[in-house]
N, C-alpha and C positions, 0 to 999 in steps of 0.2 A: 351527067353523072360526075360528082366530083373526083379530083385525084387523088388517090391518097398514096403511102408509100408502097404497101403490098402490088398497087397498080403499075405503078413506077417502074419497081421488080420485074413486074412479069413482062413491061412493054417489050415487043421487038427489040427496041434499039440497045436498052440494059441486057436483056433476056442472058444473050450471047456469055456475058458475064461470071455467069453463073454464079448469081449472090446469092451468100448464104451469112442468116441472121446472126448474130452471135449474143447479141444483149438488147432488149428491148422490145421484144417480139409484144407485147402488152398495145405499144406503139403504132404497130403497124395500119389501123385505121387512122393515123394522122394526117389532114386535108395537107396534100402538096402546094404550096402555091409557085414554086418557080424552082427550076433545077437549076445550079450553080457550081461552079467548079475553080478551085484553087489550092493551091500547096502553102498559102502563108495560115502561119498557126495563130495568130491576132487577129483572122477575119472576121468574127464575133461583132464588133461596133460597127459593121460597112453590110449587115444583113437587116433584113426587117423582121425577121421569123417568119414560118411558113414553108423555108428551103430545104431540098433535100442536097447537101450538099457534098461533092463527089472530088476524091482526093487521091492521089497518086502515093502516094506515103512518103515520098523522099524525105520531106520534113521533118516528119513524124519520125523516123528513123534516125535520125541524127539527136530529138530533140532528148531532153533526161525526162524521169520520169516526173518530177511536180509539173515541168512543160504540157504535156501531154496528159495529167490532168486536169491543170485550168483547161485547157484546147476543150476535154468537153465539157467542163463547166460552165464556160463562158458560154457555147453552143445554147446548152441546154437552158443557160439564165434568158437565151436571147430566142427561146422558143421555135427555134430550129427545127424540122421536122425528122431531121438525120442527118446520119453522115455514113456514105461510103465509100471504106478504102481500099485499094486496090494492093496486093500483094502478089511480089513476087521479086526478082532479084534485089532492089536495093532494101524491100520490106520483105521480109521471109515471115511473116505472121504478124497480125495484129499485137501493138502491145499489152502485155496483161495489165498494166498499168494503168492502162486506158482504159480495158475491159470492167476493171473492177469502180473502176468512178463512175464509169457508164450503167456499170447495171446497178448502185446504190441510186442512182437516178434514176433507173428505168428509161435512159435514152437509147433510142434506137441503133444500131451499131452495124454497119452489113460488113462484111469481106467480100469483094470482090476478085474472084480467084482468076480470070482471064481478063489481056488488055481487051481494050474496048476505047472507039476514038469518044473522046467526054465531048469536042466540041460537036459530033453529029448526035448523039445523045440527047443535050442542051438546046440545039437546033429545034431538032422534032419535036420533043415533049413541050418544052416551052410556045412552041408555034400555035399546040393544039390548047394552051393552058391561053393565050392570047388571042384562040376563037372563042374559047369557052364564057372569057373576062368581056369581053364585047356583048354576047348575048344576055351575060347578067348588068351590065350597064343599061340595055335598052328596057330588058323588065325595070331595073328601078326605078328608069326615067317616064317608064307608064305607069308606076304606084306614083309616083309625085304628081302627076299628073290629074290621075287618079284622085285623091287625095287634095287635092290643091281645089279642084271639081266641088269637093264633099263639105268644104270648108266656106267656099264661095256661098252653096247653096242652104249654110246655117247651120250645114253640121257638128256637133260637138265630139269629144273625148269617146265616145262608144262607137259613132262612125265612123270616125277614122281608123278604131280600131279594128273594128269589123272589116271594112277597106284591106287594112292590113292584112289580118289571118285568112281573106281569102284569096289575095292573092299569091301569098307565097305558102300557102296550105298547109298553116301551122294552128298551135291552139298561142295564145295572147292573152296578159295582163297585164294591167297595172294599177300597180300600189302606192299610197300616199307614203310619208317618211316614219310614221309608226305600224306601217306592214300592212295596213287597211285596204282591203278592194277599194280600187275605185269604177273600176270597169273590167269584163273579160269577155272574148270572142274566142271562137273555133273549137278544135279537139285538142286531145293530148295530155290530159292529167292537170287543167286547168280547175283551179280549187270553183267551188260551186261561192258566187258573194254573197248566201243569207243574211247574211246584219253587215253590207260592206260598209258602214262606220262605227262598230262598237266596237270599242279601244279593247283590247285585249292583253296579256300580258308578258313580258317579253316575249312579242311580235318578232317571227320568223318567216323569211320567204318560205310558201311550199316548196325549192328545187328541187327539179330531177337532176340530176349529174351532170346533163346538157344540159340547161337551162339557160339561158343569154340573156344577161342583163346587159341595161343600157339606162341610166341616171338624167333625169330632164332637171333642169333650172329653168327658174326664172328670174332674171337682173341680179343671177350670182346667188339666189336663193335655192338649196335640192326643195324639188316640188314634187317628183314622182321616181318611182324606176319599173321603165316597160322590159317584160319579162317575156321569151320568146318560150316555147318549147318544141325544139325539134326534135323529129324521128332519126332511129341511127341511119336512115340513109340520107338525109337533108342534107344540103347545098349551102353549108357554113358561110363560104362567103356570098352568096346571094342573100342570105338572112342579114348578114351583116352589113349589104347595101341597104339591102330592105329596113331593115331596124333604123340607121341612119336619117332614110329618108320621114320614116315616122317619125322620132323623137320631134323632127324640126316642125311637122303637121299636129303633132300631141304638144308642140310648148303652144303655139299657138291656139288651139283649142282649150289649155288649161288658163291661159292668159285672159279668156272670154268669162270663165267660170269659175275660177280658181285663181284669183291675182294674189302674188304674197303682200301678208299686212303689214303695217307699218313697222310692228316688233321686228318681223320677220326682215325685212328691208334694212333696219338700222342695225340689226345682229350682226347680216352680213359686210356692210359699212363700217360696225369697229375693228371686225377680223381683218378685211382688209387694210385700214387703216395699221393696225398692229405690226401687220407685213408688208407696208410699203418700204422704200427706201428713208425718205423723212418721215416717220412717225414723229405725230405732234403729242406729246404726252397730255397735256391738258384737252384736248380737243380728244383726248382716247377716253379722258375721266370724265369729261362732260357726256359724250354718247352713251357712254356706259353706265350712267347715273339714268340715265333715261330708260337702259334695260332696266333697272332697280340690281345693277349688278355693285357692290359695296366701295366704297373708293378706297378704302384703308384693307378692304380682304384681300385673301392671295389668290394666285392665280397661278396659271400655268398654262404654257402653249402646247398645242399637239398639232402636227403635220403628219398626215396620210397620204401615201401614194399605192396604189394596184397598178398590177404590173398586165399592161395589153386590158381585153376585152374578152369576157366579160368583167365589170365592174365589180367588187362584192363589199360596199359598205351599210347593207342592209346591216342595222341592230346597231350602230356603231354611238348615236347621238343617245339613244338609251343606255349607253354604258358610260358615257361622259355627264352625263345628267343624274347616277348613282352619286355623284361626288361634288354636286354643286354647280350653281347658276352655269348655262353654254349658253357660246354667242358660236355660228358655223358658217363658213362660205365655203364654195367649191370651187376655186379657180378654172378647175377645167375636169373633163369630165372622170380623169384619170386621179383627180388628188382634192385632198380636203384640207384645210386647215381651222384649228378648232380655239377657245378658247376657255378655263372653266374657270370660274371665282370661286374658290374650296369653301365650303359650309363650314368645315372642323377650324376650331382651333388652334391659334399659333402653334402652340405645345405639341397639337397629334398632325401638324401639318406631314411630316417626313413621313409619318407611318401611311397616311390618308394617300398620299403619292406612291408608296411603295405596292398598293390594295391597285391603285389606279393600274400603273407597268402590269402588276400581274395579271388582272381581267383582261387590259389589249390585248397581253400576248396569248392569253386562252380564248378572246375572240377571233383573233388575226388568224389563227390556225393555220399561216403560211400561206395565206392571200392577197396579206398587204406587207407594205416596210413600214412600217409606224416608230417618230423620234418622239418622245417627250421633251420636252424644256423644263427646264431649271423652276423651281417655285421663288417667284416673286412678291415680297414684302406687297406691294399696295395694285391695283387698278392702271397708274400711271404706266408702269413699267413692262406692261404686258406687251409690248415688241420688244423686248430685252429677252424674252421666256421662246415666244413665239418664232423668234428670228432664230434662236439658237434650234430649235426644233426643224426648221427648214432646212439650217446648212446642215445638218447629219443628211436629208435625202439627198444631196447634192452635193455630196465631196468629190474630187476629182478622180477617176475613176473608180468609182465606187459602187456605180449600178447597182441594179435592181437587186435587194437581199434582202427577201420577206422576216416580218420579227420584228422586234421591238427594241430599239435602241435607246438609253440612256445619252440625254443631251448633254446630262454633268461629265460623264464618265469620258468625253469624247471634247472638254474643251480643249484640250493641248494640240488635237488630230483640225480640228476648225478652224484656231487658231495657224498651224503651221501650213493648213494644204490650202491657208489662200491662194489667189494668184499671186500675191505680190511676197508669197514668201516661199512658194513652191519651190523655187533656184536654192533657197537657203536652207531649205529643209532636206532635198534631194545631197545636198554639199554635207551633211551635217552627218545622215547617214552612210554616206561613203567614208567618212573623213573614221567615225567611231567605229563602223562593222567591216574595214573594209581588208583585212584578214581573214574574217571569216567569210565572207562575200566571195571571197576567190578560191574557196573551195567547189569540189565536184557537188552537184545537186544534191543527192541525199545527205552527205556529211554535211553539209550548209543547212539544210533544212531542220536537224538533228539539233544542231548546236545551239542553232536560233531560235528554236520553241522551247528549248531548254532554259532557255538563259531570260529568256520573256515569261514564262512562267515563274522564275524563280524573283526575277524582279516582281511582279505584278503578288507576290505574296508577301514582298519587302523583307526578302532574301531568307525568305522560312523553308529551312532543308527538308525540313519534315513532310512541309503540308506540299511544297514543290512534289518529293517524290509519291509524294498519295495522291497529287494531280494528275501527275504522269503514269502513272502506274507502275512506276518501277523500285527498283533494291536500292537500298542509300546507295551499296557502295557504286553502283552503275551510273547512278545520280554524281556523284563523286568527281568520278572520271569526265564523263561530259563536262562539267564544271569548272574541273581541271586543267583540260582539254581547252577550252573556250577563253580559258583565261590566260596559260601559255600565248596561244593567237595574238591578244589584244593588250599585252607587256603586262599582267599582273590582274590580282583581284580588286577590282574598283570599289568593293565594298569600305562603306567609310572614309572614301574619300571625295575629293570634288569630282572625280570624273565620272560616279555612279548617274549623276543628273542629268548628263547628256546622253551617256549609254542608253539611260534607261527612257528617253525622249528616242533617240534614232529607232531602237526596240520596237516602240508603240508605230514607230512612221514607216519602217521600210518596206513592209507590203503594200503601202499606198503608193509609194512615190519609186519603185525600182520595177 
């Protein structure tokens, strides 16, 4: 039986505790996978998700309140299964602060009302989460085995799947890259494949809620995505060794019967190419002529990443194909990157981009982080498009934040948070903010959304206070307020340039 948090709760060794939920109760069938225990509030990048993680509060009690809501935003970005905090003398109650980021989250939130030792806690639960991890290794290693058997003996794509959904007593499918059956085994709300190749129209996975996707390639080509469906008591991570070991039994099976064609191969070839480090432009326009993709048309890069497993780029190459010739690779099984040669028009190119951002972000539905890239004059220049679309998933601490990002909007931040300019960008905003910086958390946080909104409107009082929601003369004051701090109003003179640069950078780099 897996662990989930409500288990956790109730063990002996927590029990004592007496936890009691406070936000997130929705959560509480969340699969545990290791209990964990610390006081530092930047634990977030040193967890893998899955933790239930158990805290003392000292920290927490000292820290301001935007502290303590990154704490669990970061938690929550990192797929954390919880946090439990322990109150009592240096923490006399959870912060509301916390509470209320928590439950617009719906992250799990416990109070822990009596000490309790965390390292015997950690000990035992963990011990029995490392007999449980053992026994699902040895099943997987007899489905590969399994499997590997099925494959020997000339098996294809239906026996392995079959193989599959009965070993680990799930129902199973899998779909080609426009939503088509290609094969299904077992129970569980498994669509019936009457015509599994009659193209259909915007093709959609059937999901159930749990549904587990997992994306096959071939030589960097998407070929398939095997679709689990488990029961609410299923053994998440056993499906997810199990799905593993399939995927590698289903490439080679589709490798027998399903090799990608030459288009398909060379598609993937110029995406690559576009995103290597030496992109050769001519060697980008010759491949690309051989798609029939235009050498003189524009283009535009897109980079996809999902966040953990399951995968969800079902529908995504149909949305990029509304707006002209795609070339697609998967680097890996988490990320896409795309490229489209626009069909429109010099003249309606901006608008045809602007159609583009808005259907990702109404596909993306807070599944993926999706950058666009800048639209590029010709064929040649498509690693100029494409590469700018990559550094937006990869800024430096920037993590995972599903939605749809603007690559133009975001040159200055690309630009300054390289590595070789990070030292100068970090120097740049202390140097311009660094009065306001030295305020208490809320006044700092006040000042500084103020004063970035009213730049980013290019100093329109009006539309500022209709951003913010507030009365001019409240608007006013802040304004006031912020400009005292930093020796006067920059407006209209050289120092708005850099202000209004530190603005854009100091949540990345402080």
């Amino acid at each position: 039986m897996r662990m989930t948090v409500s288990r956790v709760l109730a063990h002996p060794s927590l029990a004592p505790a007496r936890p009691r939920i406070l936000t997130g109760s929705e959560g509480l069938d969340r699969t545990v996978r290791w209990i964990h225990s610390s006081e530092v509030l930047a634990i977030a990048p040193l967890l893998r998700g899955g933790e239930l993680l158990l805290t003392g509060g000292s920290t927490l009690a000292r820290a301001g309140e935007s502290q303590q809501r990154s704490y669990i935003q970061s938690l929550s970005d990192r797929a954390v299964a919880g946090v439990a905090i322990e109150t009592g003398a240096e923490l006399a109650e959870v912060p509301p602060a916390l509470l209320a980021e928590a439950s617009g989250l719906g992250f799990p939130v416990i109070e822990l009302r009596r000490v309790v030792p965390f390292v015997e806690v950690a000990e035992v639960i963990n011990a029995s989460l490392v007999d449980d991890s053992v026994v699902r290794l040895r099943s997987a290693g007899a489905l590969s085995h399994e499997m590997s058997g099925v494959l020997a003996d000339g098996g294809g794509t239906q026996e392995v799947l079959d193989t599959l959904a009965r070993h680990v007593s799930v129902g199973a499918a899998l779909f080609d890259p426009a939503g088509r059956v290609i094969a299904t085994s077992g129970s569980g709300g498994v669509p019936e494949p009457e015509l599994p190749h009659a193209p259909v129209p915007e093709p959609e996975l059937p999901h159930a809620p749990s549904a587990m996707e997992a994306p096959l390639t071939l030589r960097g080509v998407p070929t398939a995505t095997l679709v689990l469906y488990p029961g609410a008591e299923a053994d998440v991570a056993l499906l997810e060794l199990a799905q593993d070991r399939a995927v590698e039994a289903l490439q080679l099976a589709l490798l027998r019967t399903r090799p990608p064609g030459v288009q398909e191969l060379a598609a993937g070839e110029l995406v690559r190419l576009a995103a290597g480090e030496n992109a050769r432009p001519q060697r980008i326009r010759r491949l690309g002529e051989s798609l029939r993709f235009p050498p003189d048309g524009q283009v535009i890069g897109v980079a996809v990443q999902a966040a953990g497993r399951p995968t969800a780029f079902q529908g995504l190459e149909g949305v990029l194909a509304r707006h002209g010739r795609t070339a697609i690779d998967m680097p890996s099984p988490l990320g896409i990157h795309a490229l489209v040669s626009l069909r429109a028009p010099r003249r309606s190119a901006r608008g045809v981009r602007a159609r583009l951002i808005a259907e990702l972000t109404e596909w993306s539905a807070g599944r993926t982080a999706i950058a666009v890239g800048p639209t590029v004059p010709e064929l040649a220049d498509a690693a100029v498009s494409l590469r700018a679309a990559m550094e937006c998933l990869r800024q430096p601490g920037g993590g995972f934040a599903a939605g749809v990002v603007d690559a133009s909007e975001q040159s200055v931040e690309r630009l300054l948070l390289d590595d070789s300019f990070r030292g100068p960008a970090e120097r740049l905003v202390r140097e311009q903010l660094g009065p306001i910086l030295a305020l208490r958390d809320g006044e700092r946080e006040l000042l500084l959304t103020t004063l970035s909104a009213y730049f980013e409107t290019s100093f329109n009082k009006t539309r500022t206070a209709a951003d913010l929601h507030l009365q001019r003369q409240s608007l006013y004051a802040r304004l006031r307020r912020a400009f005292d701090l930093l020796g006067g109003d920059p407006t209209g003179t050289p120092r708005a340039l850099p202000l209004h640069l530190a603005l854009r950078l100091y949540r990345h780099v402080l």
